[in-house]
N, C-alpha and C positions, 0 to 999 in steps of 0.2 A: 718623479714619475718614472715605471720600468716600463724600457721597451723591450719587446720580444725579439730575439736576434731574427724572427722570419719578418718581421716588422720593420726591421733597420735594412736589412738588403731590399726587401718589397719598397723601400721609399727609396734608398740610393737608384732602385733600376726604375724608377716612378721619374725621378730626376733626370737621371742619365737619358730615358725616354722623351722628357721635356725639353731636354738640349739639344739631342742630337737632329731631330728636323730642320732645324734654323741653319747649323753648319749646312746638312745633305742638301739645303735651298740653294746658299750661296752656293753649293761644290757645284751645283746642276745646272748652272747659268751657262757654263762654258763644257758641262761633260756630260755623255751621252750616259744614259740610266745602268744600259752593259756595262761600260768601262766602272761606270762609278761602282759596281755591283761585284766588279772584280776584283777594283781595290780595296774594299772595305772587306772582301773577303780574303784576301794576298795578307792584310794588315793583321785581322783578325788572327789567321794563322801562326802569323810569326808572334802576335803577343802570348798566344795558348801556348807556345814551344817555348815560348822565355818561361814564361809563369813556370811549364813544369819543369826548367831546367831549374829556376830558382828553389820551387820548394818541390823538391820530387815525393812522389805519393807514394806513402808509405808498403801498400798492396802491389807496387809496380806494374809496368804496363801489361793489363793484362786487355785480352780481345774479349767483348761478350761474346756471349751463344748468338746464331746464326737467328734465330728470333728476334731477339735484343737489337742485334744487329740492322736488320732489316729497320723494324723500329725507327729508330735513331736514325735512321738516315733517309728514310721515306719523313722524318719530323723537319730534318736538314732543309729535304729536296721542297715540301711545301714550306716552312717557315723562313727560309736564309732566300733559294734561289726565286722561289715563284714570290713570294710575299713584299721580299725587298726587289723584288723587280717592278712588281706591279707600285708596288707602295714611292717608287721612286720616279716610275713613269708620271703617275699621279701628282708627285712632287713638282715635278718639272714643267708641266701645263697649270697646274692651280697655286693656287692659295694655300700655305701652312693653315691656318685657321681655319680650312674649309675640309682639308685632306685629311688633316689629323683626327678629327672625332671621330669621322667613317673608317678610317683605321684603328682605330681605337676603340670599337666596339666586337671588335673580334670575342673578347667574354662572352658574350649571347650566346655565339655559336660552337665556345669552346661548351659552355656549361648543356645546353641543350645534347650534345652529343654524347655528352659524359653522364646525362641521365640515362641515355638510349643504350651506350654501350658500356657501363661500369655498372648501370644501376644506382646512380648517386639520387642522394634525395632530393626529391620539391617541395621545398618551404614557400611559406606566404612573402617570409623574407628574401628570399633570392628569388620570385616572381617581382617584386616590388624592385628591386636590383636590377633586376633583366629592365623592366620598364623604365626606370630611369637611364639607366644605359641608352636607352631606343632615344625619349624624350633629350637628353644632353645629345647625343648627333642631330638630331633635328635641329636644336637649338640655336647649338654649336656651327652651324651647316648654313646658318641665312648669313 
């Protein structure tokens, strides 16, 4: 059976997603959601400056356009600082089994917006999609 290489990282980061809550539980017991938010970003950092010391990119470092830019780092400021903040507050008052699906329904609202602002299509198939999304946090959630 061939797996599609968007396939193979789409399940490694499916995984890596599955794992990482259970650590963030245990780190949360004894650390405040900020600090923990710091290090995972301190960490993060230094693994992305090995990686590119290890395999340097062939195009070199180059700056996007000031567009681009923006972008990127308005995606940063909601996905890394506000998401893992909240996501980690969340952590630290609940339940993994209870936090994770409502975080994990962020799809709905990526796909919704991405009809509104890309113009991407609405199939029956990803209405059905969206719905089960909705129904598994519910489910997931008692």
């Amino acid at each position: 059976m061939y797996m599609s290489r968007e396939l193979v990282f789409a399940l490694l980061a499916a995984f890596c997603f599955g794992v990482a809550p259970i650590f963030e539980k245990l780190g949360l017991v004894r650390t405040e959601p900020a600090m923990a938010l710091f290090l995972r970003a301190g960490v993060t950092t230094l693994l992305v400056v090995l990686y590119w010391m290890v395999f340097p990119q062939s195009s070199g470092w180059s700056i996007p356009d000031g567009r681009s830019l923006l972008y990127v780092l308005l995606g940063g400021v909601f996905g890394v600082l506000f998401a893992q903040y909240f996501y980690f507050k969340a952590l630290e008052i609940g339940d993994v089994g209870r936090v994770m699906p409502v975080v994990g329904s962020f799809p709905v609202l990526a796909f919704l917006l991405s009809v509104f602002i890309f113009g991407e299509t609405v199939t029956l198939a990803k209405v059905c999609g969206i719905v089960l999304v909705v129904a598994g946090v519910f489910l997931l959630g008692e």
